[in-house]
DRENVOLO-855805 format. One line per field, with one value per residue: x, y, z of N, C-alpha, C in turn; residue number from 1. Coordinates in nm, 3 decimals, padded with zeros to 5 digits. Each point is the difference from the previous one (the first is absolute). Last residue first. Layout:
n.c1 <- X  ...
n.c2 <- Y  ...
n.c3 <- Z  ...
ca.c1 <- X  ...
ca.c2 <- Y  ...
ca.c3 <- Z  ...
c.c1 <- X  ...
c.c2 <- Y  ...
c.c3 <- Z  ...
kolvex <- NUM  ...
This chain:
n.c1 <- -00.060  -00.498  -00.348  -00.251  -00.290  00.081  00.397  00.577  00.384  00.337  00.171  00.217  00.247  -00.007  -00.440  -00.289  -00.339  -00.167  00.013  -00.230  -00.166  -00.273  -00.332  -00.510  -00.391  -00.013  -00.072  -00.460  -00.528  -00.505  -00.419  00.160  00.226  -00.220  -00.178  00.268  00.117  -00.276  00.032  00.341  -00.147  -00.311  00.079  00.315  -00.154  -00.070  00.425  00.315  00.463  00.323  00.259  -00.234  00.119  00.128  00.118  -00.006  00.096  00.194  00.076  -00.330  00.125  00.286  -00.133  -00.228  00.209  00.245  -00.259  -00.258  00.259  00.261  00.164  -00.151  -00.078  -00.041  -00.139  -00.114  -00.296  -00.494  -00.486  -00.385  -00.158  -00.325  -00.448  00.024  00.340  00.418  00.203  -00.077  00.295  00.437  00.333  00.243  00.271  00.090  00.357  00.136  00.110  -00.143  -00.252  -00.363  -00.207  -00.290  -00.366  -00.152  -00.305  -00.382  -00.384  -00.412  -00.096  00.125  00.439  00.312  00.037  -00.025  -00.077  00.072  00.477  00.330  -00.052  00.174  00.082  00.067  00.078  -00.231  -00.018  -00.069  -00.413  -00.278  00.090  -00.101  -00.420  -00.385  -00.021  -00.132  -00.429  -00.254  00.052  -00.032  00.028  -00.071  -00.330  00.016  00.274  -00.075  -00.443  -00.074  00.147  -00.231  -00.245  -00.480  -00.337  00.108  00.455  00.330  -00.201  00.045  00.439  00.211  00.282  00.453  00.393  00.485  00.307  00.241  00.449  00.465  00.409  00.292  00.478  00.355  00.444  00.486  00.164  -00.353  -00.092  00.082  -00.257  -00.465  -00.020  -00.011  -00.422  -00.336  00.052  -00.229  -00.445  -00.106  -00.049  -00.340  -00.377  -00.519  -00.043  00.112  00.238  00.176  -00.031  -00.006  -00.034  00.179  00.147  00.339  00.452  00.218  -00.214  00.194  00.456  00.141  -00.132  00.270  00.338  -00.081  00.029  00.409  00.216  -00.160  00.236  00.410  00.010  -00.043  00.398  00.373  -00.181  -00.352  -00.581  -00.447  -00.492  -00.512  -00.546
n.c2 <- 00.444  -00.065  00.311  00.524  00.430  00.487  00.043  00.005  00.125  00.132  00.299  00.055  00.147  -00.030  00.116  00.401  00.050  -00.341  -00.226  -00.337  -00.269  -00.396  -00.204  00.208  00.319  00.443  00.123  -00.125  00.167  -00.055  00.284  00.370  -00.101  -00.182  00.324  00.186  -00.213  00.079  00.395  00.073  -00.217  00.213  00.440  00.158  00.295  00.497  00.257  -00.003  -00.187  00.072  -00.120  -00.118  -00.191  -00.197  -00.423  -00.515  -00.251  -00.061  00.405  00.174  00.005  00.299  00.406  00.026  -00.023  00.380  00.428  -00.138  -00.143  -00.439  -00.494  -00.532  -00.367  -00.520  -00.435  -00.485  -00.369  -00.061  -00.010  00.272  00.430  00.089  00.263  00.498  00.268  00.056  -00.063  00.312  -00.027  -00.297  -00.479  -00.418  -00.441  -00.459  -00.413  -00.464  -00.383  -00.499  -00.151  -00.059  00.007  00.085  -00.061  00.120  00.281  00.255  00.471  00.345  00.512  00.482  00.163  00.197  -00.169  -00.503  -00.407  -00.372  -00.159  -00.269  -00.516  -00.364  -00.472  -00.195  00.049  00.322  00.479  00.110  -00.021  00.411  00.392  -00.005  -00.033  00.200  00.469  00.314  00.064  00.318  00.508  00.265  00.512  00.426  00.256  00.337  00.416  00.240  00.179  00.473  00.395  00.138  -00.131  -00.312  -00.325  -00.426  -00.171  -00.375  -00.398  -00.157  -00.162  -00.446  -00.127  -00.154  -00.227  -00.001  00.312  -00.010  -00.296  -00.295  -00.363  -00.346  -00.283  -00.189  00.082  00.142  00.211  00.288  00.488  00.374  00.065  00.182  00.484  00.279  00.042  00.275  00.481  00.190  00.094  00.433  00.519  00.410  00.017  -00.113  -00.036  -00.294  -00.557  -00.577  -00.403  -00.521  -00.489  -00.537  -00.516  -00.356  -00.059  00.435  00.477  00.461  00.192  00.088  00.423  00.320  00.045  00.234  00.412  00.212  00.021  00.339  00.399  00.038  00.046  00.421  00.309  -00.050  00.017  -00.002  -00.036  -00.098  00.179  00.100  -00.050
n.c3 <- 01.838  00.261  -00.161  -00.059  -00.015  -00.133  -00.363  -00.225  -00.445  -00.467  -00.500  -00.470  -00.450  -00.457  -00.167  00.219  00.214  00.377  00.540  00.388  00.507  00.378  00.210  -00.082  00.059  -00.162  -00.446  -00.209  00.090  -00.129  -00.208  -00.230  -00.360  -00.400  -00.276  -00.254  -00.420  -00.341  -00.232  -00.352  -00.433  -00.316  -00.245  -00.421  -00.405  00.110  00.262  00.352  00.048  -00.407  -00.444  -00.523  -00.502  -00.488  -00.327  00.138  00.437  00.411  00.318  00.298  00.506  00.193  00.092  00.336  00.414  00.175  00.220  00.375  00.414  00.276  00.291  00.080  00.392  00.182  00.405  00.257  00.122  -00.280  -00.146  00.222  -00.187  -00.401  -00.122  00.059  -00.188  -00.177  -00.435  -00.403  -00.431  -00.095  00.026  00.302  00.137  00.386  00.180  00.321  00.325  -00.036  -00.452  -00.469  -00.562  -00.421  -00.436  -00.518  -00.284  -00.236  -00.105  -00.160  -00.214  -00.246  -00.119  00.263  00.410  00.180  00.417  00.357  00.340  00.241  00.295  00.358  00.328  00.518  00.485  00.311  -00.007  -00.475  -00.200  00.071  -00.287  -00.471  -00.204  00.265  00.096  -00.345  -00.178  00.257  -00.113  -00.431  -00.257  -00.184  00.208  00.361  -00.088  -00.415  -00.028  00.188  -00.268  -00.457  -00.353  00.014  00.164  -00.197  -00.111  00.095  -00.161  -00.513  -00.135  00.266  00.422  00.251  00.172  -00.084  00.129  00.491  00.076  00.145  00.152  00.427  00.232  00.337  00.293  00.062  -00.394  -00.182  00.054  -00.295  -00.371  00.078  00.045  -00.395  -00.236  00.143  -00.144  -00.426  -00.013  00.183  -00.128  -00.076  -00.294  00.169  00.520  00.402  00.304  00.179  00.330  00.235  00.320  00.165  00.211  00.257  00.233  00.224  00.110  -00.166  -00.163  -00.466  -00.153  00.102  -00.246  -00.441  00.021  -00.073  -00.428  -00.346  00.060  -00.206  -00.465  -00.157  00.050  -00.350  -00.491  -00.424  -00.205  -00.361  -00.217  00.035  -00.107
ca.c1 <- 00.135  00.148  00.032  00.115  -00.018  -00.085  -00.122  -00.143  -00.015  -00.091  -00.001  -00.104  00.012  00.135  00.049  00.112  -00.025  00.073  -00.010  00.139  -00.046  00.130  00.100  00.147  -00.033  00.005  00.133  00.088  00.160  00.113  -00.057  -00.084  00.070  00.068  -00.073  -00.011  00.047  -00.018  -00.111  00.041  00.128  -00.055  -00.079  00.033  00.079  -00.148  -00.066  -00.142  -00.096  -00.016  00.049  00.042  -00.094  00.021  -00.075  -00.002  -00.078  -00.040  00.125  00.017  -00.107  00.057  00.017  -00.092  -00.037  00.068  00.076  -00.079  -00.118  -00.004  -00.048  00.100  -00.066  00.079  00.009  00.082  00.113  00.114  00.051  00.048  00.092  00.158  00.015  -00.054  -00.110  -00.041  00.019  -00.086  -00.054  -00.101  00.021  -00.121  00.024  -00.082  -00.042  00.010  00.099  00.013  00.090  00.070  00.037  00.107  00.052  00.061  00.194  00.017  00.189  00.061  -00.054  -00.148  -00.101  00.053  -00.043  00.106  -00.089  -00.146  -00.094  00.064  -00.012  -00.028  00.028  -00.041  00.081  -00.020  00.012  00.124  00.081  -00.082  -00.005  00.113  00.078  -00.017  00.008  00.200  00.048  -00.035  00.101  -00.047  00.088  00.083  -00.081  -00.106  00.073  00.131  00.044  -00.062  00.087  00.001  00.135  00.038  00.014  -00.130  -00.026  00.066  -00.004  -00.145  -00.068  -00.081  -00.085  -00.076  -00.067  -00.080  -00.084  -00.163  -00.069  -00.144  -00.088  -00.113  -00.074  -00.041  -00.113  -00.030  00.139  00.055  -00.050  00.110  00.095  00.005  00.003  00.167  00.062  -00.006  00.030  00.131  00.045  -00.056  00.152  00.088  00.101  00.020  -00.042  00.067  -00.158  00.041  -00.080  -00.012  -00.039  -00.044  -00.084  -00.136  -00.051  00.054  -00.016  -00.128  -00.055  00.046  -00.065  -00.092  00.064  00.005  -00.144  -00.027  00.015  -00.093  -00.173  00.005  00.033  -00.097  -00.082  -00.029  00.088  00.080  00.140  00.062  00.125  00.147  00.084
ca.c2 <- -00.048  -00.011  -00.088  -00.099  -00.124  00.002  00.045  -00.050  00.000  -00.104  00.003  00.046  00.005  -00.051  -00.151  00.000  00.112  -00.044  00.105  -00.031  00.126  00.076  -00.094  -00.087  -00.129  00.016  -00.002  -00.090  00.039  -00.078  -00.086  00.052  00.051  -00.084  -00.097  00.121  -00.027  -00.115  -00.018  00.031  -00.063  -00.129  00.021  -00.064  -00.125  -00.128  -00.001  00.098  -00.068  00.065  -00.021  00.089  -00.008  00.064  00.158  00.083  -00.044  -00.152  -00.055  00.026  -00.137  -00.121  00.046  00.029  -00.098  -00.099  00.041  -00.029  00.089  00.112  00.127  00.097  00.113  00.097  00.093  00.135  -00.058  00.056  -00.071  -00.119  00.037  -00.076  -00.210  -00.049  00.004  -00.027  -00.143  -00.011  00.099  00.058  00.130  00.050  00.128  00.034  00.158  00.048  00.138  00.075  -00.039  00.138  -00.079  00.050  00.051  -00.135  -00.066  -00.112  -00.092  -00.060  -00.170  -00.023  -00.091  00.075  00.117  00.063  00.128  -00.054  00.140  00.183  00.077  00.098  00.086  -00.025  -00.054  -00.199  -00.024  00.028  -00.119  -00.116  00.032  00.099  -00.089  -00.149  -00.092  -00.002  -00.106  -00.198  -00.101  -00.141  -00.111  00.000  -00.057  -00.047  -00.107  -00.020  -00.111  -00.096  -00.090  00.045  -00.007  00.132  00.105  00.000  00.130  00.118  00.029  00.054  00.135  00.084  00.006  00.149  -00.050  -00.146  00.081  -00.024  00.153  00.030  00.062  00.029  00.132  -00.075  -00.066  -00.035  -00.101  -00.140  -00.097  00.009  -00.078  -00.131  -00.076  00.023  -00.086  -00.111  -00.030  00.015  -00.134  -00.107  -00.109  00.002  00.075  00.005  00.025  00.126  00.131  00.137  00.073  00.129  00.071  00.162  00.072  00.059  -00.156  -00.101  -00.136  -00.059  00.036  -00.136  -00.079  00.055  -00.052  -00.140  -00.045  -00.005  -00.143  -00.174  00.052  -00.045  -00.146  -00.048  00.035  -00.047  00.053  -00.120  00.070  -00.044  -00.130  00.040  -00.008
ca.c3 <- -00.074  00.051  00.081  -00.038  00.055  00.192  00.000  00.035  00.142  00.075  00.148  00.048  00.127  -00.006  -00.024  -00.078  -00.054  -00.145  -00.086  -00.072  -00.074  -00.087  00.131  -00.003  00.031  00.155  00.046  -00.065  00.028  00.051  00.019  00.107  00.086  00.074  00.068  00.068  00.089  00.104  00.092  00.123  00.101  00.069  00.140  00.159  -00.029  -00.062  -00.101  00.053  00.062  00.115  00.085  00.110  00.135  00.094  -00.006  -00.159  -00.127  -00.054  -00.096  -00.100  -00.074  -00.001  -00.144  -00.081  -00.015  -00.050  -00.135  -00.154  -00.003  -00.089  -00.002  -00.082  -00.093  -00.062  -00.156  -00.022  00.077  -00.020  -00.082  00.104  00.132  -00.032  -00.022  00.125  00.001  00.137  00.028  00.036  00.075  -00.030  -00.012  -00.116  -00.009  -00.116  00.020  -00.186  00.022  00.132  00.115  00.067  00.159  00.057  00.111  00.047  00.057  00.092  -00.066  00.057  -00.012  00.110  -00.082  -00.146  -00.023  -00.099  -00.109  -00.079  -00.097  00.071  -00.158  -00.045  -00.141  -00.159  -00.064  00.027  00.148  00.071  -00.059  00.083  00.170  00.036  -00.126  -00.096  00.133  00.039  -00.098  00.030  00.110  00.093  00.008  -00.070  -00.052  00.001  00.120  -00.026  -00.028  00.084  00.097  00.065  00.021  -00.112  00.077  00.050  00.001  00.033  00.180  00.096  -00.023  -00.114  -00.037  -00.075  00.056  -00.091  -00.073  00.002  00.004  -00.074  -00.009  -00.144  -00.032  -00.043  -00.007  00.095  00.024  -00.095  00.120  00.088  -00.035  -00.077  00.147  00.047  -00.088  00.084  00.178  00.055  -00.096  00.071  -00.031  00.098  -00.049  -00.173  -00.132  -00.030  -00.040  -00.079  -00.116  00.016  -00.129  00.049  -00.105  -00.053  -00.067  -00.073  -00.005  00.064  00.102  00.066  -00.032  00.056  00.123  -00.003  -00.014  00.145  00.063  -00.001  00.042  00.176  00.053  00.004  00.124  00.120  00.051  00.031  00.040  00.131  00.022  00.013  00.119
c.c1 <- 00.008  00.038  00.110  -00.028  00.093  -00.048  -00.091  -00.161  -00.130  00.016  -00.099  00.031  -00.115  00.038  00.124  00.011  00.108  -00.044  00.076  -00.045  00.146  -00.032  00.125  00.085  00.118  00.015  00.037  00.172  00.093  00.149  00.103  -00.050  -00.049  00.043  00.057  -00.140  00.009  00.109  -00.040  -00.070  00.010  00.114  -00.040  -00.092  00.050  00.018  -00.126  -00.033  -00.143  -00.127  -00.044  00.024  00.040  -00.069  00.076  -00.040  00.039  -00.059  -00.006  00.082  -00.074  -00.078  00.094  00.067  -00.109  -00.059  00.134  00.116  -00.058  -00.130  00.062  -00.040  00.091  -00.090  00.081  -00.024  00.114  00.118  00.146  00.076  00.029  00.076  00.075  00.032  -00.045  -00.136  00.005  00.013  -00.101  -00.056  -00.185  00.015  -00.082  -00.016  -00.121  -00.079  -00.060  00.102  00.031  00.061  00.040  00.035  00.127  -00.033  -00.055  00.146  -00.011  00.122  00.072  -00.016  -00.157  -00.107  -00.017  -00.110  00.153  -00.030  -00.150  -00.133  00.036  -00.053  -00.094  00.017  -00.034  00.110  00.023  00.004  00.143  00.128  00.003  00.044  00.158  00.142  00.035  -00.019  00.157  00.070  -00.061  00.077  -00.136  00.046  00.157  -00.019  -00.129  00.052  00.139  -00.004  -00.023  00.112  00.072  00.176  00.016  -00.057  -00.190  -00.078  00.067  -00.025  -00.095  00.004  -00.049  -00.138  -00.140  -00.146  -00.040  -00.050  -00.141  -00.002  -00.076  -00.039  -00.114  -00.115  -00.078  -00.134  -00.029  00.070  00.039  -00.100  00.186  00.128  -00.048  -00.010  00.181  00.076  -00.013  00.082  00.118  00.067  00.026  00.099  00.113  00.148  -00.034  -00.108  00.037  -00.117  00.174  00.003  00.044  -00.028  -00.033  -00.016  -00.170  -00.043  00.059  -00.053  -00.148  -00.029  00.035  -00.076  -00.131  00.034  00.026  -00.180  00.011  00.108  -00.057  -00.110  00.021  -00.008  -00.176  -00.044  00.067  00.112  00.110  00.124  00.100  00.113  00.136
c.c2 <- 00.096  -00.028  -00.092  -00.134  -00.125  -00.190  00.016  00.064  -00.111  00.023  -00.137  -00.018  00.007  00.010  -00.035  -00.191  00.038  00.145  00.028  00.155  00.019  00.108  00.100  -00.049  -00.087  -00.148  00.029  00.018  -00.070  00.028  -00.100  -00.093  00.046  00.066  -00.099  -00.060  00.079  -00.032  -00.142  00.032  00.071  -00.116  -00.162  -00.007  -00.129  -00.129  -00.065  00.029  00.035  -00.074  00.055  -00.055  00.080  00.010  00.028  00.141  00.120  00.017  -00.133  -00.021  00.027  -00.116  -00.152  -00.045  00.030  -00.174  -00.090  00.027  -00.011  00.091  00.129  00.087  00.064  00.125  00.073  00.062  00.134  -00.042  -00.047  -00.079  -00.145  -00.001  -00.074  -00.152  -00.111  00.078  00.035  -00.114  -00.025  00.089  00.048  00.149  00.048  00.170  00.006  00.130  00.063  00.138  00.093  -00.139  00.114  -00.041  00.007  00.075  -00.085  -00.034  -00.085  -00.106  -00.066  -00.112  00.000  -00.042  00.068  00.167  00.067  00.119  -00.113  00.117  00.100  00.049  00.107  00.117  -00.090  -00.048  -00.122  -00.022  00.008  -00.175  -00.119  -00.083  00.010  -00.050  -00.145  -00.081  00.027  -00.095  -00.073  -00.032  -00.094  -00.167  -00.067  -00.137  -00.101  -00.096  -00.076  -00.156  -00.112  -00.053  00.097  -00.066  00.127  00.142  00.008  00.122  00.134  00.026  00.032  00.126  00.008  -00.051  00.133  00.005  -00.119  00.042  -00.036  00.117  00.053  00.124  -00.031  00.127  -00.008  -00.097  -00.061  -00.075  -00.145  -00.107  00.022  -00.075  -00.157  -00.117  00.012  -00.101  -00.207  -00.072  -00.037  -00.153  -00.117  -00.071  00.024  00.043  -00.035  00.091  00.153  00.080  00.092  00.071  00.161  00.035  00.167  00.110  00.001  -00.126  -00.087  -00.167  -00.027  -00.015  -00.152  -00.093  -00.024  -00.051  -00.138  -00.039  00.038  -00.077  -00.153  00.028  -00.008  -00.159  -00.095  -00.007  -00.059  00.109  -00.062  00.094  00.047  -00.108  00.063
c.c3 <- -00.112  -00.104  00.012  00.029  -00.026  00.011  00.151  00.060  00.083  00.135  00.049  00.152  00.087  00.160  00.031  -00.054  -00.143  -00.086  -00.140  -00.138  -00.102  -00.107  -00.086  00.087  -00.001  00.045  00.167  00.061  -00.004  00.110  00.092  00.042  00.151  00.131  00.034  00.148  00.090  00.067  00.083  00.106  00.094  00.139  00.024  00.105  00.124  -00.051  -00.004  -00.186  00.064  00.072  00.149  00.168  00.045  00.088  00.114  00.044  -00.082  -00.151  -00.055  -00.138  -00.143  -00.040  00.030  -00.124  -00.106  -00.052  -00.039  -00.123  -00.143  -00.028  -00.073  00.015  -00.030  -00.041  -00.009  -00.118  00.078  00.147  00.032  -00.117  00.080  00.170  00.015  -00.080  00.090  00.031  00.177  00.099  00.065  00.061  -00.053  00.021  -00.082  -00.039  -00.145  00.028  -00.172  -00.050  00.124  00.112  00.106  00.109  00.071  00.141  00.022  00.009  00.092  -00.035  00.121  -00.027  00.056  -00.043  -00.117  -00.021  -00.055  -00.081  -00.053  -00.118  00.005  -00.096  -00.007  -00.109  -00.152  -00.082  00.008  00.155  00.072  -00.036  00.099  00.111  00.092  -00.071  -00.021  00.141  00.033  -00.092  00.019  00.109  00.118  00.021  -00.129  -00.053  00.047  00.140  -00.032  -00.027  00.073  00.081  00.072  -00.007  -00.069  00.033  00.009  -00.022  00.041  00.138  00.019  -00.040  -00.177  00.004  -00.061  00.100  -00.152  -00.155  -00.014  -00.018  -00.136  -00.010  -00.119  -00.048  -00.160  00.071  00.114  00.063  -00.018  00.113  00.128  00.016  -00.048  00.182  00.084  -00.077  -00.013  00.119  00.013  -00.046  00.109  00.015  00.108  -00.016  -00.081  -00.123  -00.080  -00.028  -00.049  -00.114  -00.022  -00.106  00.076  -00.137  00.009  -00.011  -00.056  00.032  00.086  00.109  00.034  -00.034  00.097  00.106  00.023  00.008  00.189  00.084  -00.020  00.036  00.126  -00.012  -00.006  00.135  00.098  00.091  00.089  -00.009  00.058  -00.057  -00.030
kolvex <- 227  226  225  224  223  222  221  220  219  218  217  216  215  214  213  212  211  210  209  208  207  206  205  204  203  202  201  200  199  198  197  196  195  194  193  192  191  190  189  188  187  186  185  184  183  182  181  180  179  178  177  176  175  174  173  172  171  170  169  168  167  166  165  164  163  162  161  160  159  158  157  156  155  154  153  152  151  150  149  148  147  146  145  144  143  142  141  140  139  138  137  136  135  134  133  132  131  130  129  128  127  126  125  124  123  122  121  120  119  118  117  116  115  114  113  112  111  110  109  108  107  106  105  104  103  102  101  100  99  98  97  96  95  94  93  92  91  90  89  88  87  86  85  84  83  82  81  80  79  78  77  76  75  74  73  72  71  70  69  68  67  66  65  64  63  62  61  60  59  58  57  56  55  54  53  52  51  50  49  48  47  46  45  44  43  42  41  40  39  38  37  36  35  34  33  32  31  30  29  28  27  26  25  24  23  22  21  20  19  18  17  16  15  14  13  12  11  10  9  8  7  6  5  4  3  2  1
């Protein structure tokens, strides 16, 4: 992930999000996705609107990427794209443990699969209280299963040739940075299928462009909703 950039054009960008997010359904429970890429600085984003929400509401959050599938599952298939957006993440088990708990106001399990370690993981669960924003960052998070999850979504929006060699930047060695490399076909093909499948940045309630980190733009989305 990117690390964090500290300006002030980009503290007024999260804390006009964040304004946006209070906002919703006051004193009810809301959920909403951060979406975006591999490398788009998702994690990021939602940790900064986290913690500027704090003063105000009552904040959990997750990521879908405790919710990993097995390796074997992940790659059953090959490693192709198709499984990459396919077969990458359990949403019945993000419903179950997530979703479904968070609406009834019962405790939460925020993850069940340590990606690194391939092994299932058991947390502590996770009381949740009235008005409590629920902020799950990740990829792939308005896909058909997920679309009645979501309260409001965020889509980070950055182009490959920026969200490639950025995400890359996570790990050791060198990587080719071009996003139409062999190397890269499996990521940017599947999301490339999201894309066509979902229209993730058409769909957004907000569109928060994190191209430049130090100046991202937030606009709203064709399906805003009030405030």
């Amino acid at each position: 992930m990117p690390a964090p950039v500290r300006t002030a054009e980009r503290d007024a960008a999260v804390r006009d999000l964040a304004d946006r997010v209070v906002a919703l359904q006051p004193g009810e429970r809301v959920t909403v996705a951060v979406d975006g890429f591999d490398g788009a600085g998702k994690t990021v984003l939602a940790d900064e609107v986290a913690q500027m929400l704090m003063a105000d509401r009552p904040v959990l959050r997750v990521s879908i990427d405790g919710f990993h599938r097995p390796q074997a599952q992940r790659r059953a298939r090959g490693r192709g794209p198709e499984s990459f957006y396919e077969d990458s993440y359990d949403y019945d088990a993000f419903r179950r443990a997530v979703i479904e708990p968070f609406r009834r106001g019962a405790p939460v399990t925020p993850a069940i699969n340590d990606v690194v370690a391939d092994r299932p993981i058991h947390p502590d669960r996770i009381v949740v209280g009235p008005g409590t924003v629920l902020l799950v960052d990740g990829i792939f998070l308005q896909r058909p299963e997920l679309t009645d999850a979501w309260d409001a979504t965020v889509w980070v929006d950055v182009p490959f040739a920026v969200s490639v060699p950025r995400g890359n930047a996570r790990f050791e060695g060198e990587h080719d940075p071009d996003p139409e490399a062999a190397v890269n076909r499996r990521y940017v093909e599947g999301q490339r299928l999201y894309l066509a499948e979902a229209r993730p940045r058409e769909q957004a309630s907000w569109v928060f462009d994190n191209t430049d980190l130090a100046r991202p733009l937030l606009t709203s989305g064709r399906l805003s909703p009030p405030g």
